[in-house]
C-alpha positions as CSV (number, residue, x, y, z in Angstrom):
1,X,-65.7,-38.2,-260.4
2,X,-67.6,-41.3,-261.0
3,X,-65.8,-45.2,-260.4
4,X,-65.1,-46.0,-264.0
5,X,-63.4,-42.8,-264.7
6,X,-61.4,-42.3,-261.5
7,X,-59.9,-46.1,-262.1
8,X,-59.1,-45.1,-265.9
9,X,-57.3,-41.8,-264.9
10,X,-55.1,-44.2,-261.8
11,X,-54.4,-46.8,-264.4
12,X,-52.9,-44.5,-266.2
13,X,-50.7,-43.0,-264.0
14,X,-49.8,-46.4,-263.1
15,X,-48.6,-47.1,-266.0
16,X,-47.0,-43.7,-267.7
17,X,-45.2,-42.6,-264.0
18,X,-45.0,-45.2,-261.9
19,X,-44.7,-49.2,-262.8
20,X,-46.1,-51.1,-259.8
21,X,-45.2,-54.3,-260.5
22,X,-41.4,-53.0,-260.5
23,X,-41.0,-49.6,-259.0
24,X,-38.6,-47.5,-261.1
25,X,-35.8,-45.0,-259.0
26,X,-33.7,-42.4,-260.5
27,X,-37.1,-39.3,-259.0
28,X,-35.6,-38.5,-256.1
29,X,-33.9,-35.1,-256.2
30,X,-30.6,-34.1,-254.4
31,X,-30.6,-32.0,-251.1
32,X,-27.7,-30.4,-249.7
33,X,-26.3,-30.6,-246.3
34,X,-23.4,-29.1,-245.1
35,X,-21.9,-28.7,-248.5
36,X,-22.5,-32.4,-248.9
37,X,-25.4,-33.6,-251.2
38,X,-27.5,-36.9,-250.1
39,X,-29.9,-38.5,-252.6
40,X,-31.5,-41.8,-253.3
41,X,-30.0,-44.0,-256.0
42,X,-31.6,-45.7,-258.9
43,X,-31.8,-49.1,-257.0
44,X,-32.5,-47.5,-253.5
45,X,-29.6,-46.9,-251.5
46,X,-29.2,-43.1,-250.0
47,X,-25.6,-41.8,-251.0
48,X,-23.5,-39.1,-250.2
49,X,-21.7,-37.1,-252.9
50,X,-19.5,-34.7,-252.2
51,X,-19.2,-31.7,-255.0
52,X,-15.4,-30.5,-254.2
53,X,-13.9,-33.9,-255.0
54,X,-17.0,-35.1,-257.7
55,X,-17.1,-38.0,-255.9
56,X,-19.0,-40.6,-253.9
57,X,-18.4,-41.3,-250.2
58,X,-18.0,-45.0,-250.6
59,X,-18.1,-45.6,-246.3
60,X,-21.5,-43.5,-246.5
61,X,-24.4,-45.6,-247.8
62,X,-27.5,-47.0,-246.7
63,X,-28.4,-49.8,-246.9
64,X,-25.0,-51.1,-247.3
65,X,-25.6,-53.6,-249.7
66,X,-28.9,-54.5,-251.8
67,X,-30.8,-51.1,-252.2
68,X,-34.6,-50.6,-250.7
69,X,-35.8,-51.0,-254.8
70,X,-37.0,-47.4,-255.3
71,X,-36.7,-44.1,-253.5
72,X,-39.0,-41.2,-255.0
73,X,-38.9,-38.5,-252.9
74,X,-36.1,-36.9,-251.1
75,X,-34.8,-37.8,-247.8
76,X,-35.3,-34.9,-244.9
77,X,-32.7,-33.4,-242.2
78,X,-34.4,-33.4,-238.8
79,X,-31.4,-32.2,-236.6
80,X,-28.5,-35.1,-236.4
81,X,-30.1,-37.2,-238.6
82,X,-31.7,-37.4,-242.4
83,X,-34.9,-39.9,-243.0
84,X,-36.2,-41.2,-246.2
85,X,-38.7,-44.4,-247.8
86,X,-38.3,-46.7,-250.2
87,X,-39.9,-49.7,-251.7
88,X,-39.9,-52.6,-254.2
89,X,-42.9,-55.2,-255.6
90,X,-42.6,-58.3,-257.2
91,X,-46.5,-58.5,-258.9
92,X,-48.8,-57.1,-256.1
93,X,-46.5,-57.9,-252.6
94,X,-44.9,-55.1,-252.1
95,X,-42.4,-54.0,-248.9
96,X,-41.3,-50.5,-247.6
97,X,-39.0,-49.1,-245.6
98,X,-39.2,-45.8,-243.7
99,X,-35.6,-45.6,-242.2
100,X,-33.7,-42.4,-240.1
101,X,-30.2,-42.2,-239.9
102,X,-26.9,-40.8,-238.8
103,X,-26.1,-37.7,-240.8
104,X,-22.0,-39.0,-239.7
105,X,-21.7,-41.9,-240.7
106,X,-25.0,-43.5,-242.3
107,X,-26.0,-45.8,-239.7
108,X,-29.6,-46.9,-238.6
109,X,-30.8,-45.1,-235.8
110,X,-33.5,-47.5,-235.6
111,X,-31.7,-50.6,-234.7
112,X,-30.6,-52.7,-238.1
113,X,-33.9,-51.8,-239.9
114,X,-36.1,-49.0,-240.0
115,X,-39.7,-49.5,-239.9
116,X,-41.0,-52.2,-242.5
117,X,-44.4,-51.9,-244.1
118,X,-45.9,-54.2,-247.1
119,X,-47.3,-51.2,-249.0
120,X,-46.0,-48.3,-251.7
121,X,-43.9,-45.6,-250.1
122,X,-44.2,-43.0,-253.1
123,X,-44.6,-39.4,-252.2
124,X,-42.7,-36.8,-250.4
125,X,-42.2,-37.4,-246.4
126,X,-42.1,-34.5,-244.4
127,X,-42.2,-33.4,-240.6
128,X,-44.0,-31.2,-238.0
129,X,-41.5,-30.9,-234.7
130,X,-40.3,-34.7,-234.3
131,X,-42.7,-36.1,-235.8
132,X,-42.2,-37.8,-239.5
133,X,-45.1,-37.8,-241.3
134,X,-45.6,-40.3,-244.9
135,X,-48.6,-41.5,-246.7
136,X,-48.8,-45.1,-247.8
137,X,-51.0,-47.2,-250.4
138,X,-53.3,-49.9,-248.7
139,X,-51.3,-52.9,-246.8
140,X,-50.6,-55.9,-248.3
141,X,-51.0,-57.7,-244.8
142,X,-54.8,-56.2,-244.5
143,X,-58.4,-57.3,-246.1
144,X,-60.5,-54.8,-247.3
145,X,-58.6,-52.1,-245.1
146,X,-58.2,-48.7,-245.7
147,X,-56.9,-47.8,-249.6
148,X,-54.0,-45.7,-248.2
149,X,-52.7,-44.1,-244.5
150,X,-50.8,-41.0,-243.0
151,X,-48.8,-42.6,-240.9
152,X,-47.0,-40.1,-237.5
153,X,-43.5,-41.5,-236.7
154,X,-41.5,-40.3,-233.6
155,X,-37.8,-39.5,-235.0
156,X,-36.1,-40.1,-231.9
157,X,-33.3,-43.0,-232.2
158,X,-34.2,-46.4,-231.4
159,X,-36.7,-48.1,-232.3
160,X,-38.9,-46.5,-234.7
161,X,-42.3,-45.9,-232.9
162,X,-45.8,-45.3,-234.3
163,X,-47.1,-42.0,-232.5
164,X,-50.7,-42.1,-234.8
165,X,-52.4,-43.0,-238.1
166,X,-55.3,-42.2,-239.9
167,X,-56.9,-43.7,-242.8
168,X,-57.1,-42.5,-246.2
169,X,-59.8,-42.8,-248.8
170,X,-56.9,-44.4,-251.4
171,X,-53.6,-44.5,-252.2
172,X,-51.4,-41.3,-250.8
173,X,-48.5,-40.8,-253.7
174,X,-48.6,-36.9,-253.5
175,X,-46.7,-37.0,-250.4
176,X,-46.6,-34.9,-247.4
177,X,-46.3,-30.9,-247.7
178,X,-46.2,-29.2,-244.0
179,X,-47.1,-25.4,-242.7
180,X,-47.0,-24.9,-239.3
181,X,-48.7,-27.4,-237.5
182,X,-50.8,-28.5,-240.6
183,X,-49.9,-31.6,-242.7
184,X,-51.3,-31.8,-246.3
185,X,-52.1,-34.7,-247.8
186,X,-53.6,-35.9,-251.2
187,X,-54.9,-39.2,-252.7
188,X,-55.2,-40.9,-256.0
189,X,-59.3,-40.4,-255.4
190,X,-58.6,-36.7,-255.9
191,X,-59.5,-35.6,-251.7
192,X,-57.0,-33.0,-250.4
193,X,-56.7,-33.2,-246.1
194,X,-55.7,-31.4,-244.0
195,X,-54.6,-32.7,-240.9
196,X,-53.5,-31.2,-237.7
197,X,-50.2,-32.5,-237.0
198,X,-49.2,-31.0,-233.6
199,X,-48.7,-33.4,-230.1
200,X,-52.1,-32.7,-228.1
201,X,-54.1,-34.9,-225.9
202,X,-57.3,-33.6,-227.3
203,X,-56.3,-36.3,-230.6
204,X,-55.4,-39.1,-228.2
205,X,-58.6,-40.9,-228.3
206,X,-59.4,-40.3,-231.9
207,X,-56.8,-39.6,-234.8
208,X,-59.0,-38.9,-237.5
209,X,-60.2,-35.7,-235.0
210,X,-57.1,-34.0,-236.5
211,X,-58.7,-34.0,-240.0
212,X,-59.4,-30.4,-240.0
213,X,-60.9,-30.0,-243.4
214,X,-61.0,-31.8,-246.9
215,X,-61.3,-31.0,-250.6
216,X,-62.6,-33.1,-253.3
217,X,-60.8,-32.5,-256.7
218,X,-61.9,-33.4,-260.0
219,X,-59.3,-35.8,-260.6
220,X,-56.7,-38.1,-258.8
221,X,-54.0,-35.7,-257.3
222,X,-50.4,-37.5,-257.8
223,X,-48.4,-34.8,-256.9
224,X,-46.9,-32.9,-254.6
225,X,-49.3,-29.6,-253.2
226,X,-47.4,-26.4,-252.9
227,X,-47.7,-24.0,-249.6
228,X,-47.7,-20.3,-250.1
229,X,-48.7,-17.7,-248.1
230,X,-51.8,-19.4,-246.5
231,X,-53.1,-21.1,-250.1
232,X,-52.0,-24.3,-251.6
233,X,-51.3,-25.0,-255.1
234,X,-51.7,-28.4,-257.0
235,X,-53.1,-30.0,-260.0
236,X,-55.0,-33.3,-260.7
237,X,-55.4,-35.9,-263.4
238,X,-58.3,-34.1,-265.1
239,X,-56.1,-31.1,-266.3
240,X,-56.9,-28.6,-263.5
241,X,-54.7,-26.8,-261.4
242,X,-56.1,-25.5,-257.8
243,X,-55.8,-22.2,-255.1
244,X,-57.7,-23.3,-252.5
245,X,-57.2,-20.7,-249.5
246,X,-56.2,-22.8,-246.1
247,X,-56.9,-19.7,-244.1
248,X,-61.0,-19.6,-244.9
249,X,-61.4,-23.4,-244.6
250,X,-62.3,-25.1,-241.3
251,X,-63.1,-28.1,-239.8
252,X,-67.0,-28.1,-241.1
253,X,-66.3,-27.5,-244.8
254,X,-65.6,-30.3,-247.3
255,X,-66.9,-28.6,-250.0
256,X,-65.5,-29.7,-253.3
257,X,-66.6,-26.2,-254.5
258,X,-64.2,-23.7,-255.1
259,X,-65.1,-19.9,-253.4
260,X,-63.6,-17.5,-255.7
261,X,-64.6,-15.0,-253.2
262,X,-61.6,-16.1,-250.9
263,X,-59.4,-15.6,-253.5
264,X,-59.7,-19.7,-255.0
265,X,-59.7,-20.7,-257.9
266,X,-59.4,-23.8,-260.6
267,X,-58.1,-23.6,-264.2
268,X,-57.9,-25.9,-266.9
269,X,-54.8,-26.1,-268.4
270,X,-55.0,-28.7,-271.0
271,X,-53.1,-31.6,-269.7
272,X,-53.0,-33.7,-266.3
273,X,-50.5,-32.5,-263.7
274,X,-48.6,-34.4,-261.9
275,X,-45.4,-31.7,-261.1
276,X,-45.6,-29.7,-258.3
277,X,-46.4,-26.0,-259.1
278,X,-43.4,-23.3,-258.7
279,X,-44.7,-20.0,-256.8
280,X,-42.4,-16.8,-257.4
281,X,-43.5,-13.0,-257.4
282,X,-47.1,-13.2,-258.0
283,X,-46.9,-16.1,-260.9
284,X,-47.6,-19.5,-260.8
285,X,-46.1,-21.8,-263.0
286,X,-47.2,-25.4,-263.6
287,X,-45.9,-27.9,-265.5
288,X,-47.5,-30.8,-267.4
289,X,-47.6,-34.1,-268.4
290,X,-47.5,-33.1,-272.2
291,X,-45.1,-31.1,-271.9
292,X,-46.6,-27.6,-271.5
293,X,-45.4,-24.9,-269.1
294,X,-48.2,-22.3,-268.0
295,X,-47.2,-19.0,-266.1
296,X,-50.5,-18.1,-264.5
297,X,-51.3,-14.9,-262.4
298,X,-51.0,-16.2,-258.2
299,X,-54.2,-13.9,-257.2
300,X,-56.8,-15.1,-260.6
301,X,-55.3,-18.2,-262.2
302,X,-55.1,-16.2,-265.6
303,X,-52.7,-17.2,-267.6
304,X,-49.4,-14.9,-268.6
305,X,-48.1,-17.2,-271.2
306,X,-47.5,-20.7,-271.9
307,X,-44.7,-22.9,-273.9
308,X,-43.7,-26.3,-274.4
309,X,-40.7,-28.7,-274.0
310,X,-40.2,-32.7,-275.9
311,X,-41.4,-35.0,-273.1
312,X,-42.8,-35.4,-269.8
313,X,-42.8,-33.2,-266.9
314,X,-43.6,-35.3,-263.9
315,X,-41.3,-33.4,-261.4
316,X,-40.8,-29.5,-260.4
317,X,-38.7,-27.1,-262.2
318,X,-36.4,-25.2,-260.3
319,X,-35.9,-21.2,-260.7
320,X,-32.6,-19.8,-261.0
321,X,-30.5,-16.8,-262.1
322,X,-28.0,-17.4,-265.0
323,X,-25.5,-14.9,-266.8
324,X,-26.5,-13.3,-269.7
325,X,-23.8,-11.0,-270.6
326,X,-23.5,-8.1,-267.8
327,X,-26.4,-9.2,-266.6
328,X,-28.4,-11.9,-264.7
329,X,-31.9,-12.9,-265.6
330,X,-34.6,-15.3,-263.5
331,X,-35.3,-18.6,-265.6
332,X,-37.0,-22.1,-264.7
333,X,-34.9,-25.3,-265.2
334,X,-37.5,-27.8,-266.8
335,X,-36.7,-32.1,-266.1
336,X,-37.9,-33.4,-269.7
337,X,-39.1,-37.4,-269.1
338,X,-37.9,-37.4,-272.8
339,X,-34.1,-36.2,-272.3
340,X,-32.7,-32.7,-271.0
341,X,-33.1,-30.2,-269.0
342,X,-34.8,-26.8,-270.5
343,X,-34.2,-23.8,-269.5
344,X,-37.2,-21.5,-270.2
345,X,-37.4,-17.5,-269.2
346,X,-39.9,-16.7,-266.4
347,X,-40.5,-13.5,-268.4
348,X,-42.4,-14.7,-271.1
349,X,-41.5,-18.7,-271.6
350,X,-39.3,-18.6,-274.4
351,X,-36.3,-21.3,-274.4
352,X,-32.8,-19.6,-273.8
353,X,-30.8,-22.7,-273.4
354,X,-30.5,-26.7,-272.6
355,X,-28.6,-28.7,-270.2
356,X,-27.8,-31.9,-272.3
357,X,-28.2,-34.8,-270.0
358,X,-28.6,-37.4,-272.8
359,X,-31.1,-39.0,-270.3
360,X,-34.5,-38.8,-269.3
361,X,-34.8,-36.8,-265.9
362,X,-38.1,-37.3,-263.7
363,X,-36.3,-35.5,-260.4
364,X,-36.2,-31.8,-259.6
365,X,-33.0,-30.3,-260.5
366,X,-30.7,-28.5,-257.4
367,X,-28.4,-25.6,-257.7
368,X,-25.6,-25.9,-255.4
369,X,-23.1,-22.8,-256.0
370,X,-22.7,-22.4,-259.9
371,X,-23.6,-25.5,-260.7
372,X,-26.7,-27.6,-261.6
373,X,-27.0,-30.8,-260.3
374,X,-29.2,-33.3,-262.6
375,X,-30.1,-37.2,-261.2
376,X,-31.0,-38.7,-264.4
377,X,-33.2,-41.6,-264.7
378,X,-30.5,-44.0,-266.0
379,X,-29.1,-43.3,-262.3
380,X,-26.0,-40.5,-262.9
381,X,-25.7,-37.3,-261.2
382,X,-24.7,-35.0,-263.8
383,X,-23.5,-31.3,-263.1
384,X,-23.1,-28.5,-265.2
385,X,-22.4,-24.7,-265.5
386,X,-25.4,-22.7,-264.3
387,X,-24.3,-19.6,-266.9
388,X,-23.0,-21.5,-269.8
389,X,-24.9,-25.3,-269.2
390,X,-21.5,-26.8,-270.4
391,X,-21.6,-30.3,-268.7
392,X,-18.6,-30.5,-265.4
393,X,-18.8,-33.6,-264.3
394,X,-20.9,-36.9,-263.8
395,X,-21.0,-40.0,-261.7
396,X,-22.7,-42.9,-261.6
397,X,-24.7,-43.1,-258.0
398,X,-24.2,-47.0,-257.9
399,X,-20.6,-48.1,-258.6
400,X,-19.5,-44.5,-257.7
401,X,-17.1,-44.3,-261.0
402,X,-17.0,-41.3,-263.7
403,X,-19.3,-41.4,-266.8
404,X,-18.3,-38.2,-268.5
């Protein structure tokens, strides 16, 4: 993709998803643990809501006072403890925070910090064994260094201590997606790695020797990247959406070309992607910024149907069964950027319903028993009937009081 166009399609994003200058919470999605649910506030402090009483645990928080500015992606369970990353700018200096802590009680395991970076902690962070993995932009405290990093943390408590890194050829806000031993990575210069992420001497003397293979995209990849049964899945800011098969790739290809012979393939679909794609019984479905849903076929990319819902999609639906008389039928719950959540049949895309959140939602939604959880941009946690969508309950992730 040449320069000019590649900055135009970042600036962009820049400015429709993500405001740099002051970076925006209310993305990250809830997770559950131990019937307990854990997500990142609006202003960056990790809570923990539990769904019997509808409220907030207000001795469980980190940190404890001023949140970390923004926290996009969900935090991750690695035995005892649950990890996450946040960040805030003010203009260009930016500062990060990759912290691990006591599923009890909150606490650092890290000492009274976690590990502080100047640079944008955006995407998903994941793990192979007990080791974190994140991506970063470049850092504020290097010139003319690398645009962006993958970054190998040991998880053990504490202090938190760098195990590898290797440079990036730009910013990393698609996160980290793991399978196996393999971490995928993807940057806002539209290259897809993929990165061996296992403890062996043979790396020891060169970290970028894990780089196992790369992929150059059309566009700048944003988003998340989907593993399913040895292909990936994501789309790019030049409207495509990708197969690529992990399996037939090795270490000497970095071919931008896709083989349909292995089963690849790349389809246009009308509208940048920034959503990860949802893989379920053969079908693909991908989400866009516009606001169009496309059901595509898993093993040729052709499409099955397509709809649309009022605003952005920026984060992944999430498939569900609700009631429908005496029976039950498969449906995708849609996060509108506008307002609402959709809820849109797997069959053949038509709407049969909405959950009325009043407020834009740019976070996956969770079901949790019979309900669906919503974190809506204004920073509530909304939860509602999975059958009927009739609203239960809300709280406001901050103060911890009622808003329904």
């Amino acid at each position: 993709m040449p320069v000019l166009f590649a900055f135009i399609f970042v600036m962009f994003a820049a400015a429709a998803c993500i405001d740099d200058l002051t970076p925006q919470g209310g993305w990250s999605a809830p997770i559950v643990v131990d019937d307990k649910l854990f997500v990142g506030n609006r202003d960056g402090n990790l809570v923990r809501f539990d769904p019997e009483t509808g409220n907030l645990d207000p001795n469980w928080r980190y940190p404890r006072e001023d949140g970390l500015g923004a926290i996009y992606g969900s935090p991750i369970v690695i035995g005892d403890n649950i990890y996450g990353a946040g960040y805030t700018c003010r203009g260009n200096n930016c500062n990060g925070e990759i912290f691990g802590l006591s599923l009890a009680d909150g606490s650092s395991i890290w000492g009274l910090r976690g590990l502080e970076l100047k640079t944008k902690l955006v995407g998903q962070i994941s793990a192979v064994g007990t080791t974190l993995l994140f991506g970063t932009s470049a850092l504020g405290e290097e010139d003319n260094g690398p645009e962006g990093y993958l970054y190998a943390l040991e998880t053990a408590s504490g202090s938190p201590r760098l195990k590898w890194q290797i440079p990036l050829d730009g910013n990393a806000w698609s996160g980290v997606t793991v399978d196996g031993p393999i971490a995928y990575i993807a940057t806002m210069t539209g290259t897809i790695y993929a990165i061996d992420a296992t403890d062996d001497e043979r790396f020891d003397s060169d970290a970028a020797s894990r780089i196992q293979w790369t992929f150059e995209a059309e566009g700048a990849v944003a988003g998340p990247i989907h593993v399913e049964g040895g292909s990936i899945f994501f789309g790019d800011l030049a409207s495509n959406v990708y197969k690529l098969n992990t399996l037939s790739r090795s270490a000497s290809s970095g071919a931008s070309e896709v083989n349909t012979g292995s089963g690849e393939w790349k389809i246009d679909v009308g509208a940048w992607v920034w959503a990860e794609p949802v893989v379920e019984n053969g079908v693909v479905f991908v989400s866009a910024l516009d606001g169009s849903i496309h059901a595509l076929d898993e093993a040729t990319g052709a499409e099955k149907w397509s709809t649309s819902i009022e605003g952005q999609i920026v984060s992944a639906p999430t498939l569900f069964d609700r009631k429908r008389g005496d029976t039950r039928e498969r449906a995708l719950a849609v996060p509108s950027g506008d307002k609402n959540v959709w809820v849109i049949s797997v069959i053949d895309g038509q709407p049969l319903g909405v959950f009325v959140t009043g407020e834009a939602v740019k976070s996956t939604p969770l079901i949790h028993g019979d309900n669906l959880y919503v974190h809506a941009l204004n920073g509530d946690l909304k939860w509602f009937s999975i059958d009927d969508t009739n609203q239960r309950g809300c709280v406001d992730l901050k103060e911890g009081g009622r808003c329904d």
